[in-house]
DSSP file (Angstrom, degrees, kcal/mol; ACC not computed):
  #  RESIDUE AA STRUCTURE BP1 BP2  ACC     N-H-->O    O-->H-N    N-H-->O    O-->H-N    TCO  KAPPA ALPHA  PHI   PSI    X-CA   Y-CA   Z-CA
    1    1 A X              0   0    0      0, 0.0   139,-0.0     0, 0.0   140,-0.0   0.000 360.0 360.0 360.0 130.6   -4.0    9.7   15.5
    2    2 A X        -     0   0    0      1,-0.1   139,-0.0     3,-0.0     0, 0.0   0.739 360.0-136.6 -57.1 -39.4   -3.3    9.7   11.9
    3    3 A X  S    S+     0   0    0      2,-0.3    -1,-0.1     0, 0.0     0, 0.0   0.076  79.0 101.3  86.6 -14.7   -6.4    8.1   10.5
    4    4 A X  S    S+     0   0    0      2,-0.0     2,-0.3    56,-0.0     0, 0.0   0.615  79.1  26.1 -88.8 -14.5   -4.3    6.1    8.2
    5    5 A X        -     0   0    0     54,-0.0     2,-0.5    23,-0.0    -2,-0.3  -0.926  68.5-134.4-152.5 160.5   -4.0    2.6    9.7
    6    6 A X        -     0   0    0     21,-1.0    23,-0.5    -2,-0.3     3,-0.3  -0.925  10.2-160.5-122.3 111.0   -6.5    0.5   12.3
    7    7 A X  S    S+     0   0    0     -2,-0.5    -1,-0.1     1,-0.2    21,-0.1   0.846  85.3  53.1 -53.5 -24.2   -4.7   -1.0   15.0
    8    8 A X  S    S+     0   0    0      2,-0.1    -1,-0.2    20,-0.0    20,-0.1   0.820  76.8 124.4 -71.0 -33.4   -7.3   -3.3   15.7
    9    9 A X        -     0   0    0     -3,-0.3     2,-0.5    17,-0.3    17,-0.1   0.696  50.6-143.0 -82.1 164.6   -7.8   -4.6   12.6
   10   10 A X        -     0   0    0     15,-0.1    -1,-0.1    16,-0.1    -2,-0.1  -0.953  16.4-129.7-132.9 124.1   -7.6   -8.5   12.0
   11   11 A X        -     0   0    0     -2,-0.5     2,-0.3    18,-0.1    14,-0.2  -0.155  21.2-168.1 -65.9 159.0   -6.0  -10.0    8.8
   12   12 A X        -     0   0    0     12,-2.7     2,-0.4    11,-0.0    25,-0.1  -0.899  23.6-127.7-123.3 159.4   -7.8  -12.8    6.5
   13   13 A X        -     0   0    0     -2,-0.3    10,-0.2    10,-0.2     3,-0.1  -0.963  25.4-171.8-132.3 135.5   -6.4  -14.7    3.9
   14   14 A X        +     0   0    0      8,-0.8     9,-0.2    -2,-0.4    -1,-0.1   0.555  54.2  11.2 -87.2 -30.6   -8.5  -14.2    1.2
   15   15 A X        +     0   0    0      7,-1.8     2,-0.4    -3,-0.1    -1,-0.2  -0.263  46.6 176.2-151.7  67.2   -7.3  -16.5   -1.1
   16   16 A X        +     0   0    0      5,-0.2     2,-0.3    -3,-0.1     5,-0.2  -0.899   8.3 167.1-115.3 135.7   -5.1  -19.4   -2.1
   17   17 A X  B >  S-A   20   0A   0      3,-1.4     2,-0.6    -2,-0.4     3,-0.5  -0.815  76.1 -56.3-128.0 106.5   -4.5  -21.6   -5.1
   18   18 A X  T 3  S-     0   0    0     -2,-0.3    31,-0.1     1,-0.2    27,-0.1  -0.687 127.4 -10.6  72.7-117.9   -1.3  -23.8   -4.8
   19   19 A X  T 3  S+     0   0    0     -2,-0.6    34,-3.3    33,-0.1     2,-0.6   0.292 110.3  94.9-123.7  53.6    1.1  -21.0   -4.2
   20   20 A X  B <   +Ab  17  53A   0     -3,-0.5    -3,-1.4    32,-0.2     2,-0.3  -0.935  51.3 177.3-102.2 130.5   -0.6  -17.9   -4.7
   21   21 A X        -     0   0    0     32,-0.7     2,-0.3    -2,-0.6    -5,-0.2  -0.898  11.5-167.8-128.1 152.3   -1.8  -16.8   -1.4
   22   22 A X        +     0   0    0     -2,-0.3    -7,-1.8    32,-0.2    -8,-0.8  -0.861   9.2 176.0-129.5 125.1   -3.8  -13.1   -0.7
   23   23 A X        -     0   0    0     32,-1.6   -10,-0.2    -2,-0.3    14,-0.2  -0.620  21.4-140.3-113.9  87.9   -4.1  -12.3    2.6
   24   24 A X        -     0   0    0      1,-0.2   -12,-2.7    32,-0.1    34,-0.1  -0.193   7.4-156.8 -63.5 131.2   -5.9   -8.6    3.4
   25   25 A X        -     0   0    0     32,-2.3    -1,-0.2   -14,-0.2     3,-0.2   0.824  29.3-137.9 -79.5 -39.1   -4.4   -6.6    6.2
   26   26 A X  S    S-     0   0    0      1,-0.1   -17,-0.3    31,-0.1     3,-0.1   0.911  70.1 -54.5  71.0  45.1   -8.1   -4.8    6.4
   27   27 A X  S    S+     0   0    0     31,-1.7   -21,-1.0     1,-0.2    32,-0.2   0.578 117.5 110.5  51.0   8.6   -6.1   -1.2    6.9
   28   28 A X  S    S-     0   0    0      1,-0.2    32,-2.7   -23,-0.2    -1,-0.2  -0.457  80.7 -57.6-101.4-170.1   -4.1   -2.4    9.7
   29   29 A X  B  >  -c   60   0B   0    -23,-0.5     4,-0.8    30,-0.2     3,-0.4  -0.056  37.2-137.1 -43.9 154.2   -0.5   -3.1   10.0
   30   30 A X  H >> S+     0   0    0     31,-1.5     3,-1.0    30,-0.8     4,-0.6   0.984  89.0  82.1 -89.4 -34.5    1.0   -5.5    7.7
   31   31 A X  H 3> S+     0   0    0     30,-0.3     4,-1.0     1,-0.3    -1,-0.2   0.489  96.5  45.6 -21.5 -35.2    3.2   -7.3   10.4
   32   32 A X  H 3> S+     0   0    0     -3,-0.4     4,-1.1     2,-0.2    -1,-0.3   0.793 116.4  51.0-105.9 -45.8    0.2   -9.5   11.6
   33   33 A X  H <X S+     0   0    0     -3,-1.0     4,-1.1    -4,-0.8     5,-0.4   0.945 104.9  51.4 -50.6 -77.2   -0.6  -10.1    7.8
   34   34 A X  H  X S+     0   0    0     -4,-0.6     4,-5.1     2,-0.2     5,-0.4   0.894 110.7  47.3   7.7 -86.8    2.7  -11.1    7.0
   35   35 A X  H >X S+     0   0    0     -4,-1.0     3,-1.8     2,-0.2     4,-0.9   0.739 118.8  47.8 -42.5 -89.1    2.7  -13.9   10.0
   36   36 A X  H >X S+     0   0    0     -4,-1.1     3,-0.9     1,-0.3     4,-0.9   0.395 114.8  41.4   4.3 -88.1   -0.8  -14.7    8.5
   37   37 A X  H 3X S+     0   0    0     -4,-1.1     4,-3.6     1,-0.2    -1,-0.3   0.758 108.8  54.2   6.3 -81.6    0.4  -14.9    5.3
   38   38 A X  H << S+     0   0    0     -4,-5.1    -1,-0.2    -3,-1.8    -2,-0.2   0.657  99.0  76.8 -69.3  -4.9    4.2  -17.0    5.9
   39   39 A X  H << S+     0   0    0     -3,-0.9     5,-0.2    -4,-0.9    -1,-0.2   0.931 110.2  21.4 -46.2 -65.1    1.5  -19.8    7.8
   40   40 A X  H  <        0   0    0     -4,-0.9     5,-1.8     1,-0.2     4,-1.2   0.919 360.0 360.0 -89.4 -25.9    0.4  -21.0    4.3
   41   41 A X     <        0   0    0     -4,-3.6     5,-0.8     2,-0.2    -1,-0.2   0.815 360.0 360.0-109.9 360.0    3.5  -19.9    2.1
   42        !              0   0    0      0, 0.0     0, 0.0     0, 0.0     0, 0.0   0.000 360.0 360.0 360.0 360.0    0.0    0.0    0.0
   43   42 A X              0   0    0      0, 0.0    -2,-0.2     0, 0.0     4,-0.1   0.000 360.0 360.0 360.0  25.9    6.6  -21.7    3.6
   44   43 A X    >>  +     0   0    0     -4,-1.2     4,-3.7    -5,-0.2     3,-0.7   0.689 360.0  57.8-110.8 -31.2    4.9  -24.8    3.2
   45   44 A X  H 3>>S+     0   0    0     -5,-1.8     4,-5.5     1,-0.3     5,-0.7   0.904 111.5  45.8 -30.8 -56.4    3.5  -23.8    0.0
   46   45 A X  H 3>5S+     0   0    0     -5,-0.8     4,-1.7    -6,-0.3    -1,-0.3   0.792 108.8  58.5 -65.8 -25.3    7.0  -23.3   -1.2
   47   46 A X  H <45S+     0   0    0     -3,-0.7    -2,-0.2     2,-0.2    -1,-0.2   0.858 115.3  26.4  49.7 -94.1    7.8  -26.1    0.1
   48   47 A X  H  <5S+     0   0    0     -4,-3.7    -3,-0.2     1,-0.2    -2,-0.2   0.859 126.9  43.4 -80.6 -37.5    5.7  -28.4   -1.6
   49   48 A X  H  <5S-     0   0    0     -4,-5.5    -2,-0.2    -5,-0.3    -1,-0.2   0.928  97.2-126.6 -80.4 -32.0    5.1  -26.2   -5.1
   50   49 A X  S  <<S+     0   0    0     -4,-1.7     2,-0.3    -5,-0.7    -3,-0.2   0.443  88.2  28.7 118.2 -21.1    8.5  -25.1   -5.7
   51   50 A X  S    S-     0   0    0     -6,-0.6     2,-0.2     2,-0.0    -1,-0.2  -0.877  72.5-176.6-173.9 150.9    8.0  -21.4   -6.0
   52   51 A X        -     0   0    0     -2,-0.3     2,-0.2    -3,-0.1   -32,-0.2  -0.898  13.5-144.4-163.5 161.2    4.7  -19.3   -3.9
   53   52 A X  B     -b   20   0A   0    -34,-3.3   -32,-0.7    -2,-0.2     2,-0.4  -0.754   5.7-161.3-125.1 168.4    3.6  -15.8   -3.9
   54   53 A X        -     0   0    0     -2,-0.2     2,-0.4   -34,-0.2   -32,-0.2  -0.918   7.9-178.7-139.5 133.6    2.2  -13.6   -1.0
   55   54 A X        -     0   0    0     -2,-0.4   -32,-1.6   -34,-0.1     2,-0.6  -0.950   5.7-172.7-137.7 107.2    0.3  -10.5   -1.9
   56   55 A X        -     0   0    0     -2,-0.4     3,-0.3   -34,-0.2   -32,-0.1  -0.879  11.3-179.1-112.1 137.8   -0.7   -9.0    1.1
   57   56 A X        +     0   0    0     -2,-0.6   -32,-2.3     1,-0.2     3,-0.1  -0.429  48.2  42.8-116.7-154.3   -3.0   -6.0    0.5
   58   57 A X  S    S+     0   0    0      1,-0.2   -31,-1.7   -33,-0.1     2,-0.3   0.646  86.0 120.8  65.8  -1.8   -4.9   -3.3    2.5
   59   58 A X        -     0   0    0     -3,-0.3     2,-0.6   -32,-0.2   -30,-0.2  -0.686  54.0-134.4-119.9-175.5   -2.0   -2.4    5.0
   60   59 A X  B     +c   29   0B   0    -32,-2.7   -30,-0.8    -2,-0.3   -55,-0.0  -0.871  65.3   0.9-134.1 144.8    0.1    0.1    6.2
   61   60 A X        -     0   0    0     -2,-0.6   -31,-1.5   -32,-0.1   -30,-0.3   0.647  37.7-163.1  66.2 112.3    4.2    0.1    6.9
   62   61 A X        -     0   0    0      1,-0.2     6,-0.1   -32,-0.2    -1,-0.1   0.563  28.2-153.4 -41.3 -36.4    6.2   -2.9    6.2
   63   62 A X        +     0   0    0      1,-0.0     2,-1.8     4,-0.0    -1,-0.2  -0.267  69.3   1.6  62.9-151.8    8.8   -1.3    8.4
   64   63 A X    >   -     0   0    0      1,-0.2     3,-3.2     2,-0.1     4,-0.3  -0.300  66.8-160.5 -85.5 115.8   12.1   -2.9    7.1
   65   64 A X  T 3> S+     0   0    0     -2,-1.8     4,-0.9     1,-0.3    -1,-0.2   0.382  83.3  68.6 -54.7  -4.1   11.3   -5.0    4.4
   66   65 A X  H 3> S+     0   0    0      2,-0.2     4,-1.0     1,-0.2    -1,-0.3   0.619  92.9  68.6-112.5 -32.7   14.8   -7.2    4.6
   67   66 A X  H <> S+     0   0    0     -3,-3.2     4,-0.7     2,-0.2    -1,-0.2   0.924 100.4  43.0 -15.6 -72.8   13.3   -8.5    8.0
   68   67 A X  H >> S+     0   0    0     -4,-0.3     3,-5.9     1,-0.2     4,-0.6   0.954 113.5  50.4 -57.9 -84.0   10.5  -10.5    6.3
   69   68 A X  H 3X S+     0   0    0     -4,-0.9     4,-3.1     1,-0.3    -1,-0.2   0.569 109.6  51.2 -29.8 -29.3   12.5  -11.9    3.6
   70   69 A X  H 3X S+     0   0    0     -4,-1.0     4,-2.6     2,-0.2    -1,-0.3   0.740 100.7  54.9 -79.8  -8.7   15.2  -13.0    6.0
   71   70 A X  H << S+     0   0    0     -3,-5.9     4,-0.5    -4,-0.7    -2,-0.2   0.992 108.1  62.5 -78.6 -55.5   12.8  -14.8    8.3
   72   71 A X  H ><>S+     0   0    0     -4,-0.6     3,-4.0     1,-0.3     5,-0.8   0.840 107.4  41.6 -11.9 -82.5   12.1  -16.5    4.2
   73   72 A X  H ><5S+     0   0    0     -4,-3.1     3,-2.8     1,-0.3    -1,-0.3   0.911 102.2  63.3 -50.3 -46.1   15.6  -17.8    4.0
   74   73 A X  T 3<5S+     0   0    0     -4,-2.6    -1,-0.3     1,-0.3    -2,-0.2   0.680  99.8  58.2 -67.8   7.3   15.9  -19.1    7.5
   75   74 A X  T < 5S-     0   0    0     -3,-4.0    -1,-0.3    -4,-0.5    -2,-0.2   0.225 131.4-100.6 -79.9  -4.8   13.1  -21.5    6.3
   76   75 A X  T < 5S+     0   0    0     -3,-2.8     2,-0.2    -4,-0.5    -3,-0.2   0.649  83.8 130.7  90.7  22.4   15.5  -22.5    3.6
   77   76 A X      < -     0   0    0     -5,-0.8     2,-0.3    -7,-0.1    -1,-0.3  -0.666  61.7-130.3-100.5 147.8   13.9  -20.4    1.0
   78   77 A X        -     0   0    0     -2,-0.2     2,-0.5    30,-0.2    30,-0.2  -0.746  40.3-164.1 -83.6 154.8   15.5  -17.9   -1.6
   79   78 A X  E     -D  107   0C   0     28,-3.0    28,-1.4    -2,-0.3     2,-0.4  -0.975  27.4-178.6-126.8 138.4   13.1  -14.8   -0.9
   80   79 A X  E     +D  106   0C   0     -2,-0.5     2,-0.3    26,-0.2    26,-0.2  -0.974  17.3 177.9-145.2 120.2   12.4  -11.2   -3.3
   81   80 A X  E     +D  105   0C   0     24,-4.3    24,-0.9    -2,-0.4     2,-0.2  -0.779   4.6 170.9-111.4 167.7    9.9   -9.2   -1.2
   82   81 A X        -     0   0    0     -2,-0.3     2,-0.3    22,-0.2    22,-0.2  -0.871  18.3-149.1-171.0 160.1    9.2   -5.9   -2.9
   83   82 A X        -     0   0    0     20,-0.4     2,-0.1    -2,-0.2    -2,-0.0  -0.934  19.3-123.4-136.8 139.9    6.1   -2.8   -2.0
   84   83 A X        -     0   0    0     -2,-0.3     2,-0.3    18,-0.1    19,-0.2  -0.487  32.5-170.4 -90.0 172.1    4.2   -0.3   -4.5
   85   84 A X        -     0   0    0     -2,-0.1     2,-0.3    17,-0.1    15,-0.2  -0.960  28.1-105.1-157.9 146.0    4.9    3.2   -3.2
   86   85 A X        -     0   0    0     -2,-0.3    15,-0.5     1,-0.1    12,-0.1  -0.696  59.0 -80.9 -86.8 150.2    2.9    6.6   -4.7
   87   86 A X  S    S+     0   0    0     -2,-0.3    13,-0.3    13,-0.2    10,-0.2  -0.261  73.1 153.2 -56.3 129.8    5.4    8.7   -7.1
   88   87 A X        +     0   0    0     11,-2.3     2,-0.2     1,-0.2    12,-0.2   0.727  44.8  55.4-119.1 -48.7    7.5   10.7   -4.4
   89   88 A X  B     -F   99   0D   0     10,-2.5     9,-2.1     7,-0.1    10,-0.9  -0.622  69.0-133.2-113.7 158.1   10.7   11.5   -5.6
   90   89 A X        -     0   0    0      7,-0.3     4,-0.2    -2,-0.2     7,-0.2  -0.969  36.2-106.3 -86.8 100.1   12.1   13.6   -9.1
   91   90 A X    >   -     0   0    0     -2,-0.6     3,-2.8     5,-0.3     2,-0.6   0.289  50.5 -68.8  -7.1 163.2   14.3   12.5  -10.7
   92   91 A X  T 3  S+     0   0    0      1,-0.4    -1,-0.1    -3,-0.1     3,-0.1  -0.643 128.6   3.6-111.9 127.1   17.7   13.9  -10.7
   93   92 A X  T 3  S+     0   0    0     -2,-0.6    -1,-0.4     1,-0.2    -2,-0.1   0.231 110.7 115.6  78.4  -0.3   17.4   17.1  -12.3
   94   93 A X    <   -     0   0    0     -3,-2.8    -1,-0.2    -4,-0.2    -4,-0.1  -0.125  54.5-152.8 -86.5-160.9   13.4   16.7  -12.7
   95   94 A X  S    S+     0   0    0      1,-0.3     2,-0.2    -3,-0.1    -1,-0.1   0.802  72.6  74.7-120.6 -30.4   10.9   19.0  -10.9
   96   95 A X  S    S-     0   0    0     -7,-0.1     2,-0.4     1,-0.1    -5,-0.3  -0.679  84.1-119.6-130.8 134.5    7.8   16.4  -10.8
   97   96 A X        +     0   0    0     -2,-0.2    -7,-0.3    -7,-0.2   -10,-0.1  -0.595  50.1 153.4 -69.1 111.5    7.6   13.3   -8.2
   98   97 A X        +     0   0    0     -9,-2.1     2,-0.4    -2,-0.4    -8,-0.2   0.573  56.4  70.9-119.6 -34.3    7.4   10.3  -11.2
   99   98 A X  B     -F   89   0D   0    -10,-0.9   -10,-2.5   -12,-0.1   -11,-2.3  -0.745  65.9-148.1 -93.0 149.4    9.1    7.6   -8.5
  100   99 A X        -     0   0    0     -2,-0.4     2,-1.4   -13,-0.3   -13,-0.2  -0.645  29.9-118.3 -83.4 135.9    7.9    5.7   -5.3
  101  100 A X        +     0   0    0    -15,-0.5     2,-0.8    -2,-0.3   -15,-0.1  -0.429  48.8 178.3 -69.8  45.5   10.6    4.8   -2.4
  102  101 A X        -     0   0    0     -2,-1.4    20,-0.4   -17,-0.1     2,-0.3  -0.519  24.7-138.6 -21.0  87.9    9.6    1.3   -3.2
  103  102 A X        -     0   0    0     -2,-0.8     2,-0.4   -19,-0.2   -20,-0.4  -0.450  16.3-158.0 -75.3 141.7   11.8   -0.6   -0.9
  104  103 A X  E     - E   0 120C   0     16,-2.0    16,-0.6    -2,-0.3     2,-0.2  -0.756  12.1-175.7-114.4 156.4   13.3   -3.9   -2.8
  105  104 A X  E     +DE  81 119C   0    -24,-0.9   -24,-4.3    -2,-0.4    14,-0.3  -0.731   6.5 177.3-170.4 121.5   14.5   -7.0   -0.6
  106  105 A X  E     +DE  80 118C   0     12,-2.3    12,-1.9    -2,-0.2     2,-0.3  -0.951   4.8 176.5-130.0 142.8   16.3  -10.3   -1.6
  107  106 A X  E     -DE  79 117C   0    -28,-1.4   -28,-3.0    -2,-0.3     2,-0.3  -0.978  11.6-173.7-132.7 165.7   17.6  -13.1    0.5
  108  107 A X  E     - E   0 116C   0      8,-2.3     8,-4.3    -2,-0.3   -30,-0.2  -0.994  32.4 -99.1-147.7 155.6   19.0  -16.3    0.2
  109  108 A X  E     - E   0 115C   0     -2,-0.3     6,-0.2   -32,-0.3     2,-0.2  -0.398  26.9-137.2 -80.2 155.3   20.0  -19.1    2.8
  110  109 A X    >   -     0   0    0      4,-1.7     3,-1.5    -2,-0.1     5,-0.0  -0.543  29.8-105.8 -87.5 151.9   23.5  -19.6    4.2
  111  110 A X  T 3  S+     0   0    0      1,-0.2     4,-0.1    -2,-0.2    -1,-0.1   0.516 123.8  44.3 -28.5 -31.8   25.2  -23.4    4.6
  112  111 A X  T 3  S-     0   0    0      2,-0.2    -1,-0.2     0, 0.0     3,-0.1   0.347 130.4 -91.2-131.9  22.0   24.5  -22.9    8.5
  113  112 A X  S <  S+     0   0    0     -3,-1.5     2,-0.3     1,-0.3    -2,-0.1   0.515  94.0 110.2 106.9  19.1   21.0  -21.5    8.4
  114  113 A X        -     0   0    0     -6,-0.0    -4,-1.7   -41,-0.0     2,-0.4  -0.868  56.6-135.0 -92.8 153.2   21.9  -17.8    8.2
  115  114 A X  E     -E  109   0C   0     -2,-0.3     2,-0.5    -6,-0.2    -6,-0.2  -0.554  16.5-123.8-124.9-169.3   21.3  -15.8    5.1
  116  115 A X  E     +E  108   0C   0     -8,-4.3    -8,-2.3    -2,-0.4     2,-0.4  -0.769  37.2 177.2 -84.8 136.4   22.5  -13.4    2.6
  117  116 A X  E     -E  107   0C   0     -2,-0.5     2,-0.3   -10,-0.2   -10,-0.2  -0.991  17.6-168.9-151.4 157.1   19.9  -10.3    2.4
  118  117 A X  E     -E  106   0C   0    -12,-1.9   -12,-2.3    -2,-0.4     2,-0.4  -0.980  18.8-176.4-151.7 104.3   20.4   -7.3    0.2
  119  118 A X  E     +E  105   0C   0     -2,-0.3     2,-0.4   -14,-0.3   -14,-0.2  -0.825  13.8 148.4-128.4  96.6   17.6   -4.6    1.4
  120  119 A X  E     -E  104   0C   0    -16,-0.6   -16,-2.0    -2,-0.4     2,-0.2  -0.934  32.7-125.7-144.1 157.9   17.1   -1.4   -0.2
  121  120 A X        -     0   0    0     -2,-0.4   -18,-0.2     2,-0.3   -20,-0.1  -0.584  31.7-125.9-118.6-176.1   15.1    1.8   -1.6
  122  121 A X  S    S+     0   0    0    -20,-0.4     2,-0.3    -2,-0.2    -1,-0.1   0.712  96.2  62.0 -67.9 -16.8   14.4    3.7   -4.6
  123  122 A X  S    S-     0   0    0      1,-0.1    -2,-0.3   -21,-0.0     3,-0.1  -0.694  71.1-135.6-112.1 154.2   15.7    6.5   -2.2
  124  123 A X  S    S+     0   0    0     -2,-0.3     2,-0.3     1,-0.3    -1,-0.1   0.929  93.3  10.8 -71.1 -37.4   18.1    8.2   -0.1
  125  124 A X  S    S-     0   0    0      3,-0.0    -1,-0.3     0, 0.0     2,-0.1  -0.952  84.3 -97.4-147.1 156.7   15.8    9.1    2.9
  126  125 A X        -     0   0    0     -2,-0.3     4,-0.1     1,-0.1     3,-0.1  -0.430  26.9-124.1 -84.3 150.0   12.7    8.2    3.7
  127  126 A X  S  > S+     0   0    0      1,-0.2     4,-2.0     2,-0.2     3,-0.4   0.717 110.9  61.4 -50.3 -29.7    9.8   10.5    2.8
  128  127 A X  H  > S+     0   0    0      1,-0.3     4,-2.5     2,-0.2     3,-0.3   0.969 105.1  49.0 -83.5 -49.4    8.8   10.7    6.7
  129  128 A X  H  > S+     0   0    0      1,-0.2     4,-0.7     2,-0.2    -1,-0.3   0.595 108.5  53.8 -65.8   9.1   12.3   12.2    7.6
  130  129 A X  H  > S+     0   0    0     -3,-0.4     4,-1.8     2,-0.1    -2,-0.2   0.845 108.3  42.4 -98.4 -46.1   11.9   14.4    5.2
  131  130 A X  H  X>S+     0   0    0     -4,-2.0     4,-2.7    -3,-0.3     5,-0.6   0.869 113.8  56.4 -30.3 -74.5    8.6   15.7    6.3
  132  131 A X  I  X>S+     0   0    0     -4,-2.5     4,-2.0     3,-0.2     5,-1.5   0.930 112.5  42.5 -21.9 -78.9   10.0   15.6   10.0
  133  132 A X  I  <5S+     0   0    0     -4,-0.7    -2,-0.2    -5,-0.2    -1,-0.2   0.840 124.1  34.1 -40.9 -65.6   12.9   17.9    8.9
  134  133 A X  I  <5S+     0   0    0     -4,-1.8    -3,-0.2     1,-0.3    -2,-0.2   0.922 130.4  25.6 -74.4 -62.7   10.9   20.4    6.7
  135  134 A X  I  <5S-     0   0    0     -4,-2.7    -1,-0.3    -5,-0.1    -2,-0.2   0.362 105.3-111.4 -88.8  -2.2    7.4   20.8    8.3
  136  135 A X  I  << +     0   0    0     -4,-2.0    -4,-0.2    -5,-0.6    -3,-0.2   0.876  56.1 170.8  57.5  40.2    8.4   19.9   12.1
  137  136 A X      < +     0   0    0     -5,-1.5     2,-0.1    -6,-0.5    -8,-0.0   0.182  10.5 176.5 -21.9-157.0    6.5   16.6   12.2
  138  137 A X    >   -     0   0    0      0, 0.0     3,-3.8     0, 0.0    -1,-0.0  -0.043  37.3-104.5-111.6-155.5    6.9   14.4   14.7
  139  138 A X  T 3  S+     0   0    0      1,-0.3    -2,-0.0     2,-0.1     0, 0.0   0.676 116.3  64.4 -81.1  -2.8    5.2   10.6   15.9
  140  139 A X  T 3         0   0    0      1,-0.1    -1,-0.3  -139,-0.0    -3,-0.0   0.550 360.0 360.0 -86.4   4.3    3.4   12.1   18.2
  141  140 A X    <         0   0    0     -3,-3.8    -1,-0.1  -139,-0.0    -2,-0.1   0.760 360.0 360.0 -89.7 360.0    1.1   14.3   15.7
């Protein structure tokens, strides 16, 4: 066990006014936030026209292009996006100044499928990287 994340954990939503919605993950995965979370803000979008979700307090998205399609097949355009700590150098630097932020937009198709565009600030993910160089793996 990592320490990093509580499986048990149960989200709240903390907060919402029209369509800004907060819902805190409480250090577990965000996946059960999220759900939480897309309760109150495809109707929110719905009815205001535009809503935000800020979910804080978890750990892993996994692949962010997921959520954002589940958006659009509600009939919504979607931009999901994640903070990440500085990771990567710049090309030619020496010092981590960017996060592998993952970015994710969809938008719905004419027969309920959509367009999605999912990607990160990076080539590979920090955890394969780790893997490769220190001999990681998901069981440590």
């Amino acid at each position: 066990m990592c320490g990093k994340v509580d499986g048990q954990a149960m989200p709240v939503q903390r907060h919402q006014m029209g369509g800004a919605i907060v819902v805190d993950a409480g250090t577990g995965f965000a996946h059960p936030a999220i759900d939480l979370g897309f309760e109150a803000l495809i109707p929110a979008a719905h009815q205001q026209g535009c809503a935000c979700l800020v979910i804080r307090n978890s750990y892993n998205w996994g692949v962010l292009g997921y959520h954002v399609e589940r958006l659009a097949e509600a009939g919504l355009v979607a931009f999901g996006f994640t903070n990440a700590p500085a990771l990567i150098a710049p090309h030619g630097g020496h010092q981590a100044v960017i996060g592998t932020n993952p970015l994710a937009f969809a938008v719905p198709g004419p027969d309920g499928s959509a367009f999605v565009i999912d990607q990160s600030a990076s080539v590979v993910a920090r955890s394969e990287v780790m893997t490769r160089v220190h001999g990681i793996t998901g069981s440590s």
